[in-house]
GULUMGU-806125 format. One record per residue (C-alpha): residue number from 1; residue in three letters; x, y, z. Coordinates in steps of 0.02 Angstrom, whole numbers, plus 32768, in hexadecimal, padded with zeros to 4 digits. Example, Ala and Ser with C-alpha at 12.3 -4.5 7.8 and 13.67 -1.06 7.14 Angstrom:
BEGIN
> 1,ALA,8267,7F1F,8186;
> 2,SER,82AC,7FCB,8165;
This chain:
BEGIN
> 1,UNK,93D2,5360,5C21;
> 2,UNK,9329,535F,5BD7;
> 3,UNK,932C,5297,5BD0;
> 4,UNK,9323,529A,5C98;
> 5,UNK,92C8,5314,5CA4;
> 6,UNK,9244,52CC,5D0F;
> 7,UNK,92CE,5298,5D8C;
> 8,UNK,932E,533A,5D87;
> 9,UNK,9292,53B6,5DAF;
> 10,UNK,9256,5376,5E53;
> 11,UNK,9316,538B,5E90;
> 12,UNK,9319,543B,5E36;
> 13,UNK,926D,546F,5E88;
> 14,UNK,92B2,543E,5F2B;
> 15,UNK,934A,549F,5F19;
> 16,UNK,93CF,5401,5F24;
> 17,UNK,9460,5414,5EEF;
> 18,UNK,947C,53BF,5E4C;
> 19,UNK,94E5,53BE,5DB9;
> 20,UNK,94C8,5383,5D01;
> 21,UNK,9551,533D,5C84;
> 22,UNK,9520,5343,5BCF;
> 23,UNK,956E,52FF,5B34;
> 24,UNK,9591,53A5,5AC4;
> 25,UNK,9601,533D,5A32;
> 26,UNK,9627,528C,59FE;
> 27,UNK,96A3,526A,5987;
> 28,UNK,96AC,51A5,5936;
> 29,UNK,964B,5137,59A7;
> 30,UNK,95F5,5136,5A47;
> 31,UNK,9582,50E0,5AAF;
> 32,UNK,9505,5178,5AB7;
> 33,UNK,94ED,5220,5A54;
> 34,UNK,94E8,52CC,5A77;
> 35,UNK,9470,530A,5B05;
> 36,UNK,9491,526F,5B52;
> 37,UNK,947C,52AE,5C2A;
> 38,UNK,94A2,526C,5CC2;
> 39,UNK,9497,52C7,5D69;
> 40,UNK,94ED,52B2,5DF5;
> 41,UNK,94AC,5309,5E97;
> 42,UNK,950A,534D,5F25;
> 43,UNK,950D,52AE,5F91;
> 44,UNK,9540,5241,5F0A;
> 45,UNK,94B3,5206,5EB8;
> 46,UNK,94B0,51E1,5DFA;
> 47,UNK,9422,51E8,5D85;
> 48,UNK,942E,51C4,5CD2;
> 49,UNK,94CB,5181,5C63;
> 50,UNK,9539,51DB,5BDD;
> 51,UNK,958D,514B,5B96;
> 52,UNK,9551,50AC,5BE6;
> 53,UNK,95CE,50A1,5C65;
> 54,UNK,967A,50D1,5BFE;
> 55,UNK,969D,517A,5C48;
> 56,UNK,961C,5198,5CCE;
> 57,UNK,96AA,519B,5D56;
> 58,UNK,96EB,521C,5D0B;
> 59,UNK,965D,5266,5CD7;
> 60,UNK,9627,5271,5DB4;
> 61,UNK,96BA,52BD,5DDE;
> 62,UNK,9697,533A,5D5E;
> 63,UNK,95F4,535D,5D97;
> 64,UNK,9632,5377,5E3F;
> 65,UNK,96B3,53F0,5E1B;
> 66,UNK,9629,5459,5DD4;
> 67,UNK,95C0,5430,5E7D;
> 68,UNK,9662,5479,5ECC;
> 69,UNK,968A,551C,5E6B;
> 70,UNK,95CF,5532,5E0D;
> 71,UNK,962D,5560,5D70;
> 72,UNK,9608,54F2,5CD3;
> 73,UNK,9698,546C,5CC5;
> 74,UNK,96BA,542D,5C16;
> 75,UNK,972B,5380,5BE1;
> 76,UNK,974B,5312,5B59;
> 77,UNK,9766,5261,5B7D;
> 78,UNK,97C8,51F8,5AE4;
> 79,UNK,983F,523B,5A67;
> 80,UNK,984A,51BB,59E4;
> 81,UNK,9805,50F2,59DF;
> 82,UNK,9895,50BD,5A30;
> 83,UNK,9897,513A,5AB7;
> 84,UNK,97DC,5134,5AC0;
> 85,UNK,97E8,5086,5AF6;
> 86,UNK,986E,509B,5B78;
> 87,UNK,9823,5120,5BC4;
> 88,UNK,9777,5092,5BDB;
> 89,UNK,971A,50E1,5B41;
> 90,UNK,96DA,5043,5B01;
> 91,UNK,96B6,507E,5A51;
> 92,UNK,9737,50E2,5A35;
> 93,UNK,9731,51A0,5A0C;
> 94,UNK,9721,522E,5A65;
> 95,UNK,968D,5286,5ACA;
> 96,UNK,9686,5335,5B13;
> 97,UNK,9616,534A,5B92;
> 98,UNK,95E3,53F3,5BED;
> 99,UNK,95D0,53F5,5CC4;
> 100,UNK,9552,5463,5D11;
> 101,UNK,94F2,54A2,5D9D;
> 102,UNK,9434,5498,5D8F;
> 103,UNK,93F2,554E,5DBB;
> 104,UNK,933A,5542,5DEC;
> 105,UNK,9347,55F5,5DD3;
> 106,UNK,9358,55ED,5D2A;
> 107,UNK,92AD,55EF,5CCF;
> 108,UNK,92DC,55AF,5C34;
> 109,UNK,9327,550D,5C62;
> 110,UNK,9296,54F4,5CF2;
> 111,UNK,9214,5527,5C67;
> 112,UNK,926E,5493,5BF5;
> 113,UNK,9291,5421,5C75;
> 114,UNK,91CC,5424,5CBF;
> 115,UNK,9192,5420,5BED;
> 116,UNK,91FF,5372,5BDF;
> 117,UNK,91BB,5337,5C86;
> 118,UNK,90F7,535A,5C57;
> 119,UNK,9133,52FB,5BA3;
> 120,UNK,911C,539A,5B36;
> 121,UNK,9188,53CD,5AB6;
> 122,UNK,9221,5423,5B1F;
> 123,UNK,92BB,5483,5AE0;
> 124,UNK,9357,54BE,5B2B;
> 125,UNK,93EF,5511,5AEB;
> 126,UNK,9493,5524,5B49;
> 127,UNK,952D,5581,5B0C;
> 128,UNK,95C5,54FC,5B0F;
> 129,UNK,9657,5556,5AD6;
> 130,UNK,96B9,55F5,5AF8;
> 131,UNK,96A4,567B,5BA9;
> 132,UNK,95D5,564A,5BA6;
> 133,UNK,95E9,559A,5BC1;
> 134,UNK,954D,5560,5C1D;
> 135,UNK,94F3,55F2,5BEA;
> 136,UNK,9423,55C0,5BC8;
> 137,UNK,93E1,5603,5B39;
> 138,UNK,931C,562A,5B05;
> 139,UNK,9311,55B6,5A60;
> 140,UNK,928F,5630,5A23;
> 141,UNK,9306,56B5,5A18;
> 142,UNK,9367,5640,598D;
> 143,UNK,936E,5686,58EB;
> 144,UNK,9306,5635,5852;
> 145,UNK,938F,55D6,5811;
> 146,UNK,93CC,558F,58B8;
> 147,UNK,9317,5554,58CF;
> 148,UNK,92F5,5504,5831;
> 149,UNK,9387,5486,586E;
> 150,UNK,9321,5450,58EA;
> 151,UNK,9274,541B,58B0;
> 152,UNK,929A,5374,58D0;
> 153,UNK,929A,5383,5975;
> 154,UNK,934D,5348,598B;
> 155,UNK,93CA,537B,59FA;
> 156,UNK,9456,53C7,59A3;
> 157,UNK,9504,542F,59D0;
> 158,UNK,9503,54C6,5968;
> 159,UNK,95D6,5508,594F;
> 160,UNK,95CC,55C6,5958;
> 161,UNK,951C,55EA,5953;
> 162,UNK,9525,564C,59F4;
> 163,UNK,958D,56ED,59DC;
> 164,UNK,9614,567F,5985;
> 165,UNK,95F2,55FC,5A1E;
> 166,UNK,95C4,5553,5A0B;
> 167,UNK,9502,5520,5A34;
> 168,UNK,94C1,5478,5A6D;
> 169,UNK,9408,5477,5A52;
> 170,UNK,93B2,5410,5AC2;
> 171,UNK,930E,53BA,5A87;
> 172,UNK,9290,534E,5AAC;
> 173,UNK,91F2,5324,5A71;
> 174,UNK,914E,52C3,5AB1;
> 175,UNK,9176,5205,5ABB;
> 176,UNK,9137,51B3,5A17;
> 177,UNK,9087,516B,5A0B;
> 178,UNK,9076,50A4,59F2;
> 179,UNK,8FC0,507B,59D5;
> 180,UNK,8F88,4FD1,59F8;
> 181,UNK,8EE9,4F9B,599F;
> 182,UNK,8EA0,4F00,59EB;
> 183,UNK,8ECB,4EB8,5AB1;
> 184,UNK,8EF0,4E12,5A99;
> 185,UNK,8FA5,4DCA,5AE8;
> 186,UNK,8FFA,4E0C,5A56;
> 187,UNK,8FB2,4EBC,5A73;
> 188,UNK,8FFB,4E96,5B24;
> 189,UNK,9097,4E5F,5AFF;
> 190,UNK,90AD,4EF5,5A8C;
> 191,UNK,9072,4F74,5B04;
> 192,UNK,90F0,4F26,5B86;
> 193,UNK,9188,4F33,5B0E;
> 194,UNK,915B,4FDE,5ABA;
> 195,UNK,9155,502D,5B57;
> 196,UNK,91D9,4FEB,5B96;
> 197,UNK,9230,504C,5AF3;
> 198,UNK,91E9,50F3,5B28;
> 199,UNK,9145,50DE,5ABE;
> 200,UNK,90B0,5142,5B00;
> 201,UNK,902D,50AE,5AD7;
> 202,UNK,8F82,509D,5AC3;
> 203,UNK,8F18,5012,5AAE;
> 204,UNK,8E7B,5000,5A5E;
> 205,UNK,8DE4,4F7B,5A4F;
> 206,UNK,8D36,4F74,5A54;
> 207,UNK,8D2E,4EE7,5ADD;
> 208,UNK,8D29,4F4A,5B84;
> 209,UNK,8D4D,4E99,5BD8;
> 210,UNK,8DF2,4EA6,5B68;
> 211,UNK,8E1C,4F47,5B9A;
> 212,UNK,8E74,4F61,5C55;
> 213,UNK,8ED3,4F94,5CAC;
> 214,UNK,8F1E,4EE9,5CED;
> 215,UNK,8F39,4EB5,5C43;
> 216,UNK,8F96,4F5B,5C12;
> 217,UNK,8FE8,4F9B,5C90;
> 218,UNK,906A,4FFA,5C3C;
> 219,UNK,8FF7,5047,5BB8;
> 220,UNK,8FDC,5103,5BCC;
> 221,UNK,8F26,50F8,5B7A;
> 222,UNK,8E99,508B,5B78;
> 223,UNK,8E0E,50A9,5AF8;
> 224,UNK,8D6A,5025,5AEE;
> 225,UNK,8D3D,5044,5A3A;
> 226,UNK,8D3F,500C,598D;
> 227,UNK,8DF2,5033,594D;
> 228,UNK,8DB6,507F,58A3;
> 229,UNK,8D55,5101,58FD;
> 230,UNK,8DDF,511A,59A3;
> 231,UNK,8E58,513E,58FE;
> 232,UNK,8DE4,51B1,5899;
> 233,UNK,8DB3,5215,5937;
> 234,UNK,8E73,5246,5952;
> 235,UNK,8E93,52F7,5950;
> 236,UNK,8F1C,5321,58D4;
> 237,UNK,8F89,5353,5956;
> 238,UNK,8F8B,52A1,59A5;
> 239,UNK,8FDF,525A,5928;
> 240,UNK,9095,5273,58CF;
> 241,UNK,910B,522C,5858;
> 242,UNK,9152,51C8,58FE;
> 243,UNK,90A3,5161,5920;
> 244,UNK,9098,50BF,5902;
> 245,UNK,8FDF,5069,58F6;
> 246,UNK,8FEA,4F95,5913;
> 247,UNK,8F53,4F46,58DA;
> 248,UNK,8F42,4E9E,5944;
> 249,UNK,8E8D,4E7B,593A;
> 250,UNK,8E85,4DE9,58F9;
> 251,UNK,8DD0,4E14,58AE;
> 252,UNK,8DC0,4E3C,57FC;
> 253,UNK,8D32,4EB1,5815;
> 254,UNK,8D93,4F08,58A1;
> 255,UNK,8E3C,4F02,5833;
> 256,UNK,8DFE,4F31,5786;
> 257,UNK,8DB9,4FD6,57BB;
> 258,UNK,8E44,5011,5837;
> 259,UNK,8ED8,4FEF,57B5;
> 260,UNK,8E79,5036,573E;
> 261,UNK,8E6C,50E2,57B9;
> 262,UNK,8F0E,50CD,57F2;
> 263,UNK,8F4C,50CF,5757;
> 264,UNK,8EE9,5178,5724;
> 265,UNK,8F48,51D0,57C0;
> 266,UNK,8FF9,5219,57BF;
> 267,UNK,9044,51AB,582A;
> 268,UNK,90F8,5167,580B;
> 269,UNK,90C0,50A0,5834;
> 270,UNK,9031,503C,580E;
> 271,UNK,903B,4F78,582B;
> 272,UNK,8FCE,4EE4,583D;
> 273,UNK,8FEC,4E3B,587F;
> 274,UNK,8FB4,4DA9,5816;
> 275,UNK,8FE3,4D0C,57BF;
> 276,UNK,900C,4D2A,5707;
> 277,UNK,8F61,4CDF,56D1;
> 278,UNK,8F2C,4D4F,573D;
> 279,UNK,8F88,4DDD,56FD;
> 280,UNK,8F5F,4DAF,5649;
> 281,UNK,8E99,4DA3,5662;
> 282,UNK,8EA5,4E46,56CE;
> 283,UNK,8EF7,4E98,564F;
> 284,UNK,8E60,4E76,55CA;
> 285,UNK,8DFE,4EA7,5642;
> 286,UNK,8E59,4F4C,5651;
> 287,UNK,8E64,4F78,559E;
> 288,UNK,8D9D,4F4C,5593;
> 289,UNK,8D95,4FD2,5613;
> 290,UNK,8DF0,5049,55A6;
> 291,UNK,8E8D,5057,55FD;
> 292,UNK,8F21,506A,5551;
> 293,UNK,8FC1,500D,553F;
> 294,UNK,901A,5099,557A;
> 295,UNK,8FD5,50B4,5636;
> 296,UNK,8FC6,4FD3,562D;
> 297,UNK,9088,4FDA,562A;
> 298,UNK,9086,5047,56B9;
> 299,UNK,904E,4FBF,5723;
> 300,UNK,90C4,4F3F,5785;
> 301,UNK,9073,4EAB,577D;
> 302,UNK,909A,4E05,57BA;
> 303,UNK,90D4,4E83,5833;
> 304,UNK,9176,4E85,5896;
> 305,UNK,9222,4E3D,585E;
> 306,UNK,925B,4D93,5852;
> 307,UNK,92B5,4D69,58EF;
> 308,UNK,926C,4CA8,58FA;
> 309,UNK,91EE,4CC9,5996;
> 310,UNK,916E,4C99,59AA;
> 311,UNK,9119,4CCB,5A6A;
> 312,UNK,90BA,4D60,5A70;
> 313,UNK,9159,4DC0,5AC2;
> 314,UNK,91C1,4D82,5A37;
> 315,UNK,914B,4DC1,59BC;
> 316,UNK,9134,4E68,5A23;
> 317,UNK,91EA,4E6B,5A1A;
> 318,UNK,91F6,4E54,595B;
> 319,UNK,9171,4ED2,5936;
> 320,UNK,91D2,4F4E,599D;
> 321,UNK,9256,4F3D,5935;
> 322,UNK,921D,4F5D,5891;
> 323,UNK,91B6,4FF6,58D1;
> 324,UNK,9269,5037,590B;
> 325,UNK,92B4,4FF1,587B;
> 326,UNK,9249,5047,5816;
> 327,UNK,9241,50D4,5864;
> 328,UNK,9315,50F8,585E;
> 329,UNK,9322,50B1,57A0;
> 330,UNK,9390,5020,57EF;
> 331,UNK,938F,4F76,5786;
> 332,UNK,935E,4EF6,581E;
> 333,UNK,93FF,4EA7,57F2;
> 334,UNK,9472,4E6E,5882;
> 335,UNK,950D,4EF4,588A;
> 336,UNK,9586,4E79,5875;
> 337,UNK,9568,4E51,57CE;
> 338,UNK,9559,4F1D,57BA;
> 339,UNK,95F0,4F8D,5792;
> 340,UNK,95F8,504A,57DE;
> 341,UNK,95B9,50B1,585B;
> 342,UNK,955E,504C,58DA;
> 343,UNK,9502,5101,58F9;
> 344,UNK,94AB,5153,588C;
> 345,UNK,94A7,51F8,5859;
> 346,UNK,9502,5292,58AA;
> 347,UNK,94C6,5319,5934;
> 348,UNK,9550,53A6,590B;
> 349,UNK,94F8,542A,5892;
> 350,UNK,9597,5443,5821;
> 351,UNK,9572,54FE,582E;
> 352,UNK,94DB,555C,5884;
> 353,UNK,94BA,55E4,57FD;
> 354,UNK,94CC,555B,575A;
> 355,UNK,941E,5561,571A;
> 356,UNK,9411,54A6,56F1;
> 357,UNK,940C,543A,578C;
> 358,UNK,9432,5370,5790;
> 359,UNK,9394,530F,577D;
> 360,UNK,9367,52AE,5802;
> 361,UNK,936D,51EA,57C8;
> 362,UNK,92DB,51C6,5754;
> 363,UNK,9253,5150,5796;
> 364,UNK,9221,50F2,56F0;
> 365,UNK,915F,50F3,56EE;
> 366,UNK,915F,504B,5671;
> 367,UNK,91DB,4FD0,56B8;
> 368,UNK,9199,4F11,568F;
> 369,UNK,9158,4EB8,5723;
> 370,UNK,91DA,4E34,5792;
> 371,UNK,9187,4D97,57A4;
> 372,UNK,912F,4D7B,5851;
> 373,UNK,91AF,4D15,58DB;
């Protein structure tokens, strides 16, 4: 419920009735994951999905009968492919999902709910199983091995980690930061796109004429300043594994200097648009500045991946993708000419008390550049 949260609180603060649906388990395929919400509220309103239209009938009248009784109200919806897809599960499998009341008396899930809102890191765990179903639990109560699960911020169902009950922690961290270096129409394009994708952006530039609001509507920051010192005034905490930096000056003394910084920071994407000349006389310009082979192959650059476009959305579009791209460990390929899972990766902790916990997919931090569209 944390991904609406922003919808859900107002109604919770009001005291409307409302009830959430969560995804606890999917097995095979589906169009979303676990902690995938949608609410409905008590005169029929829906917010949110759960699987992109397949079930969400189902999933209302659900939510209603826990309007109705306010007792938690569990179902699975698909058996097997076959039975999946006759029951209107598009992508076969099966999804359990878990009904419930909001409580705006309950402190922990108003305390997670208004953390998710404000866009700080939130966390909420919720007993799925057995006679506590719907039960909220403190995640700071969890025990050390529980917690180490979750340092990637992921939601994730936890079988029997709660008196033998199983535990769907609920998680959600700050959006992801997508710095924008330079405010030409690429930068705008890009700022457009990425926030579009849930991107907190920021764009930076020493031209204040550059720099507005009209130009960057979407964009959560605006900074007026050379892009090698916005970067290397960043407080450590401003930055994570999940920020991407774009260099689109266009200015080889504005672009030498902020790769080179960028590249000096822990942050899990550093590109730069330019023709391959470009690229090539950039890079000697790079090593001159004593930036190694090792932190050069970091950078994506021509930037983006090689989709044929050639407008400033298309390009926004295409650097989009290989910051995701990059981000998951996918290949850029098209899935058709891919075999397996279409989703990567699995939510279910295989057992809460095993001290190793699945990795979350590994973001490679040297991936050649795609060509520019």
């Amino acid at each position: 419920m944390l991904e609406i949260a922003r919808d859900l609180l107002p109604l919770a603060r009001s005291g409307s009735p409302v009830a959430v649906v969560t995804v606890t388990r999917v097995a095979s395929s589906a169009p979303r994951g676990v902690g995938a919400a949608m609410a409905v509220t008590g005169d029929g309103a829906v917010l949110g999905s759960i699987s992109g239209g397949c079930v969400e009938a189902d999933a209302v009248v659900l939510a209603h009968a826990a309007l109705a009784t306010g007792r938690p109200q569990s179902a699975r919806f698909g058996f097997d492919d076959a039975a999946a897809h006759a029951a209107g599960l598009a992508c076969g499998g099966q999804v359990d999902v878990l009904a419930q009341r909001l409580d705006p008396a309950d402190a922990i899930t108003m305390r997670a709910l208004e953390g998710a809102a404000a866009d700080r890191p939130a966390v909420l765990a919720v007993v799925t199983t057995g006679p506590h179903t719907g039960l909220t639990v403190d995640a700071t109560t969890l025990d050390a091995a529980t917690t180490a699960c979750l340092a990637d911020r992921e939601t994730r169902l936890l079988p029997g980690a709660h008196d033998g009950a199983d535990l769907l922690v609920l998680q959600r961290a700050p959006r992801a930061r997508l710095i924008v270096l330079g405010a030409g129409e690429h930068a705008a394009a890009l700022c457009h796109v990425g926030a579009a994708a849930g991107f907190a952006v920021t764009v930076c530039d020493p031209w204040a004429t550059l720099v507005t609001r009209e130009r960057f509507p979407a964009a959560d920051e605006l900074v007026v300043a050379l892009p090698h010192e916005y970067l290397a005034g960043l407080a450590a905490h401003e930055t994570d594994a999940r920020t991407a930096v774009c260099v689109l000056t266009h200015d080889e003394r504005l672009d030498v200097p902020a790769i080179h910084q960028a590249l000096s920071m822990p942050v899990g994407f550093v590109g730069a648009m330019g023709a391959r000349a470009t690229v090539a006389h950039r890079a000697a310009r790079l090593r001159d500045a004593g930036v190694d082979d090792v932190d050069l192959a970091r950078l994506h650059s021509p930037l983006g991946l090689d989709l044929g476009g050639s407008t400033p959305e298309e390009t926004a579009l295409s650097v989009l993708a290989e910051i995701v791209a990059s981000r998951h460990g996918g290949s850029g390929h098209a899935l058709r000419e891919a075999s397996g899972p279409i989703h990567r990766g699995s939510a279910v902790v295989p057992h809460a008390r095993a001290t190793a916990c699945p990795a979350p997919p590994t973001q490679s931090l040297a991936r050649p550049g795609g060509t520019r569209p």
